[in-house]
mmCIF file of the N, C-alpha and C atoms, coordinates in Angstrom:
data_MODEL
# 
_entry.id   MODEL 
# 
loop_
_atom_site.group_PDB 
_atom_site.id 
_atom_site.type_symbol 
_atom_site.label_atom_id 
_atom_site.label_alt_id 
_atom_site.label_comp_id 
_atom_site.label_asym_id 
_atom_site.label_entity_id 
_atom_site.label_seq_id 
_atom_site.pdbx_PDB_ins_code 
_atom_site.Cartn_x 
_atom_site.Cartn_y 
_atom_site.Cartn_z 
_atom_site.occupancy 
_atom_site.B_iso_or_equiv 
_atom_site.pdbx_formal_charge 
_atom_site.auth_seq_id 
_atom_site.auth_comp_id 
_atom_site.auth_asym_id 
_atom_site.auth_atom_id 
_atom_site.pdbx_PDB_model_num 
ATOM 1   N N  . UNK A 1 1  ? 28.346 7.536   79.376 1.00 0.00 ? 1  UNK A N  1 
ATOM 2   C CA . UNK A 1 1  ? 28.176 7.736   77.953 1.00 0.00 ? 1  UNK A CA 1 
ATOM 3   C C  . UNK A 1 1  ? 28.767 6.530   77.217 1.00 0.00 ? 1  UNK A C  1 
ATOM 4   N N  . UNK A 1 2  ? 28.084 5.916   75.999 1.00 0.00 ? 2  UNK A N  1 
ATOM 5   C CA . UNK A 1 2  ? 28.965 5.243   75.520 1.00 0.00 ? 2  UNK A CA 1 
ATOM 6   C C  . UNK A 1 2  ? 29.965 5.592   74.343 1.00 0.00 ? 2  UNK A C  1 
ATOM 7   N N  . UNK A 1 3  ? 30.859 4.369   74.167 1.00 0.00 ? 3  UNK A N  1 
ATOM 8   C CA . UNK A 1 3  ? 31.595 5.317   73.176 1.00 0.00 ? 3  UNK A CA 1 
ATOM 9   C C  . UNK A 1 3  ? 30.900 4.418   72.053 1.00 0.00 ? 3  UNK A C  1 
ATOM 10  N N  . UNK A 1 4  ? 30.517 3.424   71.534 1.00 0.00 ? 4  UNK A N  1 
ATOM 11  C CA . UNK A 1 4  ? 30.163 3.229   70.277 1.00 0.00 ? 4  UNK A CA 1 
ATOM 12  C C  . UNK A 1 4  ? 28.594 2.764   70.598 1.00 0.00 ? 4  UNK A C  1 
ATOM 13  N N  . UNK A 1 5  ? 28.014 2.407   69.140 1.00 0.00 ? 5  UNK A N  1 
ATOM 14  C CA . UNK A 1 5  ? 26.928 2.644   68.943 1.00 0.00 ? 5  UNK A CA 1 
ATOM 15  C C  . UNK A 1 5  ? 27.117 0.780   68.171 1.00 0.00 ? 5  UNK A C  1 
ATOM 16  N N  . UNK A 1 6  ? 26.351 -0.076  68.940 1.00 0.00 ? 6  UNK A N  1 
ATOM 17  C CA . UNK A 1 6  ? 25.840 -1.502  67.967 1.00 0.00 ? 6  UNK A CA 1 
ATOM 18  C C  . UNK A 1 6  ? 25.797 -1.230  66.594 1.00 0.00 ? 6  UNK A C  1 
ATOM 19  N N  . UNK A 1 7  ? 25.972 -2.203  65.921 1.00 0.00 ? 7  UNK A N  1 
ATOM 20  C CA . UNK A 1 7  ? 25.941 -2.058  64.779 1.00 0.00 ? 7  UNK A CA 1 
ATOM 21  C C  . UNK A 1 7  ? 24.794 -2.956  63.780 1.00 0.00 ? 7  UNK A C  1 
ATOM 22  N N  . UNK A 1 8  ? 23.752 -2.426  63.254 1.00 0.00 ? 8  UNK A N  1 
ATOM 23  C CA . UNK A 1 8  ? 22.358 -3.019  63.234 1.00 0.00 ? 8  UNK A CA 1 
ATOM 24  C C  . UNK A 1 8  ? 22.739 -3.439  61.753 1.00 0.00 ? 8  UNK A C  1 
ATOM 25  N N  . UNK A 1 9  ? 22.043 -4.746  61.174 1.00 0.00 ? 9  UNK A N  1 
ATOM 26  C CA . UNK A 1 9  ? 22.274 -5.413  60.253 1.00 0.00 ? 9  UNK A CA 1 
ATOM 27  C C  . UNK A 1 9  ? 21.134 -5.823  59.669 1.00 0.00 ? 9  UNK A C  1 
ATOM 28  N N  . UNK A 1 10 ? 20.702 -5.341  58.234 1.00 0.00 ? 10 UNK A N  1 
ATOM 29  C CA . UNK A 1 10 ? 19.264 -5.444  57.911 1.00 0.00 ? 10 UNK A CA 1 
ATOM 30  C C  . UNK A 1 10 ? 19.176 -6.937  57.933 1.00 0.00 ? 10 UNK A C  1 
ATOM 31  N N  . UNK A 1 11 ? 17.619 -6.921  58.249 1.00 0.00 ? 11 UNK A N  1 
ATOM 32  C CA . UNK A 1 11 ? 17.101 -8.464  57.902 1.00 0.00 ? 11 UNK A CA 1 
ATOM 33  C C  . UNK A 1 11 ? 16.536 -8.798  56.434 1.00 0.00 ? 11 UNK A C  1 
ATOM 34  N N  . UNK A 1 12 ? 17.019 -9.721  55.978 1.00 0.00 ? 12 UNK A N  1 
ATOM 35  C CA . UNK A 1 12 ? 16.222 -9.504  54.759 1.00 0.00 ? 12 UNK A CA 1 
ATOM 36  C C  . UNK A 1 12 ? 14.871 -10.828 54.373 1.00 0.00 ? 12 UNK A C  1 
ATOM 37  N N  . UNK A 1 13 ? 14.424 -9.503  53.453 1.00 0.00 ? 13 UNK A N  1 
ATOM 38  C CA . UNK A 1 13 ? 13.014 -10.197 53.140 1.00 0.00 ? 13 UNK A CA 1 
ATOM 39  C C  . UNK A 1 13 ? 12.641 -11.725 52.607 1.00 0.00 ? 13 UNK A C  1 
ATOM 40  N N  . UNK A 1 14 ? 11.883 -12.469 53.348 1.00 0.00 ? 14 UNK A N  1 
ATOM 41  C CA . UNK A 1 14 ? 11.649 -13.346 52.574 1.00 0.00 ? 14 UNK A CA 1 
ATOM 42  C C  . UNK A 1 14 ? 10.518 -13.540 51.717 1.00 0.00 ? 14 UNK A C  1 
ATOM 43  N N  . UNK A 1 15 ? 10.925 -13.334 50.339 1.00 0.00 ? 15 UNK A N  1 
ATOM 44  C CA . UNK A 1 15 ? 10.009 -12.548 49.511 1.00 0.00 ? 15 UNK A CA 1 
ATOM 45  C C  . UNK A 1 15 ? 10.315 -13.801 48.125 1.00 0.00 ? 15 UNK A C  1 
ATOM 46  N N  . UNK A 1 16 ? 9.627  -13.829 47.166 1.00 0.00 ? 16 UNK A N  1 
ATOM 47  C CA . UNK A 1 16 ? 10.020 -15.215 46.238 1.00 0.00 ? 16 UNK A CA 1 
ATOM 48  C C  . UNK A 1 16 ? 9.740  -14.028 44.871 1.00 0.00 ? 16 UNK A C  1 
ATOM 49  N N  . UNK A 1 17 ? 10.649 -13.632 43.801 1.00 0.00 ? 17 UNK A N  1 
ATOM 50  C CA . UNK A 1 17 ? 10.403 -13.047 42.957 1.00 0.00 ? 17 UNK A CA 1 
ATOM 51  C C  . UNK A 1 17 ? 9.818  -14.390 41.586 1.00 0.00 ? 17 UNK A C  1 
ATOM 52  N N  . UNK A 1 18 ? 8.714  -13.598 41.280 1.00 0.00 ? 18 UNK A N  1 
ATOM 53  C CA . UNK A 1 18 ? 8.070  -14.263 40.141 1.00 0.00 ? 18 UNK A CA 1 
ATOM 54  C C  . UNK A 1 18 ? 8.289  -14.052 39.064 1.00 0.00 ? 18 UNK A C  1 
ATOM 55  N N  . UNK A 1 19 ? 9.489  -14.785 37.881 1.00 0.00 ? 19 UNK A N  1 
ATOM 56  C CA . UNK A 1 19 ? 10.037 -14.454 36.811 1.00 0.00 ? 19 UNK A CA 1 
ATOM 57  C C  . UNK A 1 19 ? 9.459  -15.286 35.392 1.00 0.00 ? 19 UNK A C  1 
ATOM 58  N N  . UNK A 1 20 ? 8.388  -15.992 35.864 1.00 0.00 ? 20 UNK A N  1 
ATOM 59  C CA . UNK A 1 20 ? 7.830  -16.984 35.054 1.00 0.00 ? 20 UNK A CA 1 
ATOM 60  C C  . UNK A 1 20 ? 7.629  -15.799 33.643 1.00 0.00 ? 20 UNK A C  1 
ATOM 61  N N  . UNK A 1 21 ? 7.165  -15.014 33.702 1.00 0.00 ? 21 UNK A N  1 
ATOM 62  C CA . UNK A 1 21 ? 7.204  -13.938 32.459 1.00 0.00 ? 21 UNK A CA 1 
ATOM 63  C C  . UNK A 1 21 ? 8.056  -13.984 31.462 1.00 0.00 ? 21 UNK A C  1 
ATOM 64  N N  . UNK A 1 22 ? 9.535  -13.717 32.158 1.00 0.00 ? 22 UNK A N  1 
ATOM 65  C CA . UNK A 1 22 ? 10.641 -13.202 32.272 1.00 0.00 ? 22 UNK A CA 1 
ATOM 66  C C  . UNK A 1 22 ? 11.225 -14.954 31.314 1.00 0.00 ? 22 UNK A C  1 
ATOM 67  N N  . UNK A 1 23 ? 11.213 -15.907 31.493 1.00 0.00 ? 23 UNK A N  1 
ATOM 68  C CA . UNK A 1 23 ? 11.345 -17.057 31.269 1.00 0.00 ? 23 UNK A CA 1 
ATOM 69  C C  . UNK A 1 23 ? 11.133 -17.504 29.943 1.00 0.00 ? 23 UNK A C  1 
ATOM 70  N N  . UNK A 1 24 ? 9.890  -17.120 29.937 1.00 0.00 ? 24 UNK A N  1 
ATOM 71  C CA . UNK A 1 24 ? 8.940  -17.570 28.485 1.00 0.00 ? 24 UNK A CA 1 
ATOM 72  C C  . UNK A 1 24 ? 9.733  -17.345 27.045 1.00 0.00 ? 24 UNK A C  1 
ATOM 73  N N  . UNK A 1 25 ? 9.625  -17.590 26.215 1.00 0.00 ? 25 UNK A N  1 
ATOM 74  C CA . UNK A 1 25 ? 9.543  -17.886 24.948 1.00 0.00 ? 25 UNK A CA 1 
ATOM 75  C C  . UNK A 1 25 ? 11.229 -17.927 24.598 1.00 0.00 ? 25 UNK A C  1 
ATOM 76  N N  . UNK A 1 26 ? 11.844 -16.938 23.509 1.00 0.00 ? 26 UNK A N  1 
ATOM 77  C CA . UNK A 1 26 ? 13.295 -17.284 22.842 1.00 0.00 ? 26 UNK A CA 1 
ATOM 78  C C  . UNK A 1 26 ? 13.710 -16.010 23.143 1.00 0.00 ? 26 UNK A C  1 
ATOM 79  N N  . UNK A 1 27 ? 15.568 -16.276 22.943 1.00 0.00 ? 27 UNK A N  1 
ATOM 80  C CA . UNK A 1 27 ? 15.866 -14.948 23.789 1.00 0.00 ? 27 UNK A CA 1 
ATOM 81  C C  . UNK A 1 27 ? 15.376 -14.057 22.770 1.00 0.00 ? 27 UNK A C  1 
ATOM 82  N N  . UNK A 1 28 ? 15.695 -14.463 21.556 1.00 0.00 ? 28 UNK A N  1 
ATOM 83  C CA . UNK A 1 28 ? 14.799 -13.021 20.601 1.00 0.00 ? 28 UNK A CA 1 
ATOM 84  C C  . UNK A 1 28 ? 13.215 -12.406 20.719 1.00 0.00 ? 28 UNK A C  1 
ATOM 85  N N  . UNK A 1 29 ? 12.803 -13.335 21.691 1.00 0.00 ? 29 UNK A N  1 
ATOM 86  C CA . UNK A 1 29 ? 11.427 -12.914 21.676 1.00 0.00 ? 29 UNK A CA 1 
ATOM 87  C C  . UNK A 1 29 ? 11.234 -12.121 23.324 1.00 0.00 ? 29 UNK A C  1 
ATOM 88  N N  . UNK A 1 30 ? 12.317 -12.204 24.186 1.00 0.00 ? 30 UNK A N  1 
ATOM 89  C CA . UNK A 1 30 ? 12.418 -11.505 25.096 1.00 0.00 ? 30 UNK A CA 1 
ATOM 90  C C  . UNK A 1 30 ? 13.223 -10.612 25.075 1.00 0.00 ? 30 UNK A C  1 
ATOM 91  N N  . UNK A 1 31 ? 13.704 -10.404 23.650 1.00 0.00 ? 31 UNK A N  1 
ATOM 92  C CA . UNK A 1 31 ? 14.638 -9.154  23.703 1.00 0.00 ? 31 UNK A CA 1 
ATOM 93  C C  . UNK A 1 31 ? 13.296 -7.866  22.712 1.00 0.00 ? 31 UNK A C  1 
ATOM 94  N N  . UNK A 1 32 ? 12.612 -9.030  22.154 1.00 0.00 ? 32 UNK A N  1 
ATOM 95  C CA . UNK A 1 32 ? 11.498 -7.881  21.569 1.00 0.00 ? 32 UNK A CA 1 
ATOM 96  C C  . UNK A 1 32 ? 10.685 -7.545  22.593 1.00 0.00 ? 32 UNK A C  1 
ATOM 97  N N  . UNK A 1 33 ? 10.447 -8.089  23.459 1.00 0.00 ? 33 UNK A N  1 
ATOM 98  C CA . UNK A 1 33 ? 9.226  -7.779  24.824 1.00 0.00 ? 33 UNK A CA 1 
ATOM 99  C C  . UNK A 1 33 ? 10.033 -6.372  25.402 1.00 0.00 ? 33 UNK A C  1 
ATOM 100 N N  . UNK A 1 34 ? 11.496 -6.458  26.058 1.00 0.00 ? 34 UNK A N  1 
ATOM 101 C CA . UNK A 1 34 ? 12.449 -5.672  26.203 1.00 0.00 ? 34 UNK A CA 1 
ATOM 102 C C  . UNK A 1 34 ? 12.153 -4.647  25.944 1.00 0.00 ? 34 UNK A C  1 
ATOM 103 N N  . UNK A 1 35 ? 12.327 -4.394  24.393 1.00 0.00 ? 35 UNK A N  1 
ATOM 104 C CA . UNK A 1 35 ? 12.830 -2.965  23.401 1.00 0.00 ? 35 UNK A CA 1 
ATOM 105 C C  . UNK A 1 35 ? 11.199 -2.990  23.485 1.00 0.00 ? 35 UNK A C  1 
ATOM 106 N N  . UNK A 1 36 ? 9.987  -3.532  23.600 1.00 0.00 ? 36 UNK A N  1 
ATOM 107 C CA . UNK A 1 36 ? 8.968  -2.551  23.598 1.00 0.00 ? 36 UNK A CA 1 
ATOM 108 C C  . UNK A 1 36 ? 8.616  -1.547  24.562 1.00 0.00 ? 36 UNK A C  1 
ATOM 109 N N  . UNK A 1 37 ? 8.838  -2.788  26.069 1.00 0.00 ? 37 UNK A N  1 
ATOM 110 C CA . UNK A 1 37 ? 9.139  -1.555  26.925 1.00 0.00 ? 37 UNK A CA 1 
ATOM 111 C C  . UNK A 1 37 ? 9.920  -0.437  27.344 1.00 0.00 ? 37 UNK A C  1 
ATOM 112 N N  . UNK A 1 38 ? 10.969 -0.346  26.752 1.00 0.00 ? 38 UNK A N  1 
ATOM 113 C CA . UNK A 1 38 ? 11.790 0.960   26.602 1.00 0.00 ? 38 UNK A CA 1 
ATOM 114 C C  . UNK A 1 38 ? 11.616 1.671   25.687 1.00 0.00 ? 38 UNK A C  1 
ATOM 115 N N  . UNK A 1 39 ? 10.723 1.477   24.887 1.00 0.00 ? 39 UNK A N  1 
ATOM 116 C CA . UNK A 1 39 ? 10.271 2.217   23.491 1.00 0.00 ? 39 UNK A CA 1 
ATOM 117 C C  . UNK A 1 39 ? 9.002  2.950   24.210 1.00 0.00 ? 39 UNK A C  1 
ATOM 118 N N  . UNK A 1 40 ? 7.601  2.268   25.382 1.00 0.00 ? 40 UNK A N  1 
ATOM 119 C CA . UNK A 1 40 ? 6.891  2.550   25.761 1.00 0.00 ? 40 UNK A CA 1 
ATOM 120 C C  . UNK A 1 40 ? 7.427  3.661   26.400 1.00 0.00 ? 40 UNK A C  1 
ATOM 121 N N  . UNK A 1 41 ? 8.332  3.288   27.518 1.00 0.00 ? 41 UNK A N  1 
ATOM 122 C CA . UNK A 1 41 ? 8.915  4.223   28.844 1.00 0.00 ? 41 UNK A CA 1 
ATOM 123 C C  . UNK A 1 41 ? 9.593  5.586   27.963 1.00 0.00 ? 41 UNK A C  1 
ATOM 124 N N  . UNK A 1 42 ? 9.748  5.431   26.690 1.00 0.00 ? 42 UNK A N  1 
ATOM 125 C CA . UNK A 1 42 ? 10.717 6.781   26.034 1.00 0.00 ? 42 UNK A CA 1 
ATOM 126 C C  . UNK A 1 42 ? 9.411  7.727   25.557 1.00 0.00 ? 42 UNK A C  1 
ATOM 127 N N  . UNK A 1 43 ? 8.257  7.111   24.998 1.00 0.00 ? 43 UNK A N  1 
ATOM 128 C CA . UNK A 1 43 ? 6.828  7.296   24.497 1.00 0.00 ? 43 UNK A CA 1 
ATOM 129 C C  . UNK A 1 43 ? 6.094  8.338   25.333 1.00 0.00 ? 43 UNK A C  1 
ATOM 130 N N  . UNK A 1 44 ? 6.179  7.768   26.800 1.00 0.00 ? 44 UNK A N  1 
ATOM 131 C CA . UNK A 1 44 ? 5.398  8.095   27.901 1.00 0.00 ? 44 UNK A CA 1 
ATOM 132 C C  . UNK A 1 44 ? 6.397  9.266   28.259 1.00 0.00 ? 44 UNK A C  1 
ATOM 133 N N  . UNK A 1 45 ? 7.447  9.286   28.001 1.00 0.00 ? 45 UNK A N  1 
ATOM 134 C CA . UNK A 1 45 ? 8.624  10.670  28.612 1.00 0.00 ? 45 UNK A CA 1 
ATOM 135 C C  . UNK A 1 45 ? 8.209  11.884  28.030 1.00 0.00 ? 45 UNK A C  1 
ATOM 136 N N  . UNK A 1 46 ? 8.160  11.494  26.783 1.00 0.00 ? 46 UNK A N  1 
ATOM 137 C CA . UNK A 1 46 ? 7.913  12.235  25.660 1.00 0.00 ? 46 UNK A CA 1 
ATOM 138 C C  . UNK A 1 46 ? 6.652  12.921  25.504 1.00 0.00 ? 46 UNK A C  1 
ATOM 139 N N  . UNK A 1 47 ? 5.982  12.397  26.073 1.00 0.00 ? 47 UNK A N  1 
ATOM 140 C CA . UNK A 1 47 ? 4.275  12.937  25.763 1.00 0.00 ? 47 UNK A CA 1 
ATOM 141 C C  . UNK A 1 47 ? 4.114  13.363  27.401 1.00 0.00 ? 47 UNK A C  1 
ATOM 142 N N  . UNK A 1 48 ? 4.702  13.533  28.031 1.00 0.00 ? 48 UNK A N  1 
ATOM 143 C CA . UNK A 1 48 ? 4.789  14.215  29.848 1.00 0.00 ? 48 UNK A CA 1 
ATOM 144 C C  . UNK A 1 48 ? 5.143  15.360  29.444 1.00 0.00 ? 48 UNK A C  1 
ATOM 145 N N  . UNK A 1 49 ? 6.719  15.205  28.729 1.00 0.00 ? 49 UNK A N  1 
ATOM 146 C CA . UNK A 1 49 ? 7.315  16.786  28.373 1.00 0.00 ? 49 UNK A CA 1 
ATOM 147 C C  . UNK A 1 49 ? 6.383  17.437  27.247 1.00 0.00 ? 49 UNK A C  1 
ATOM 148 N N  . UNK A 1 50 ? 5.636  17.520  26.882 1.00 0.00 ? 50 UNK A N  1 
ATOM 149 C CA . UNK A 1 50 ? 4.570  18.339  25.532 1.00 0.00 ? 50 UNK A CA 1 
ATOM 150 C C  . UNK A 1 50 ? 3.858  18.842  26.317 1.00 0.00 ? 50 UNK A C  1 
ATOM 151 N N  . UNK A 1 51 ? 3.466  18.017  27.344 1.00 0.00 ? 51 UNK A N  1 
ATOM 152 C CA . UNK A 1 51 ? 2.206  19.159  28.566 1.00 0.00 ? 51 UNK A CA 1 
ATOM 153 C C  . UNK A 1 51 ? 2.816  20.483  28.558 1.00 0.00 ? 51 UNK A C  1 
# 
């Protein structure tokens, strides 16, 4: 029997995140992109719970 068990270590992805979006314009204009989508995501909560 053994007494311990290896200890496995994830591999990680080599994956390239694409932030060119994320980049664009002034921070005020990515803080309005921001608050629309959390205004959308509160929108969409909201109209799930009325079903």
């Amino acid at each position: 029997m053994r007494d311990h068990l290896p200890l496995l270590t994830p591999r990680k992805a080599a994956t390239t995140v694409d932030t060119t979006h994320y980049d664009q314009g002034t921070a005020t204009e990515r803080w309005e992109r921001a608050q629309m989508l959390f205004d959308a995501k509160e929108y969409t909560a909201a109209a799930h719970s009325q079903r």
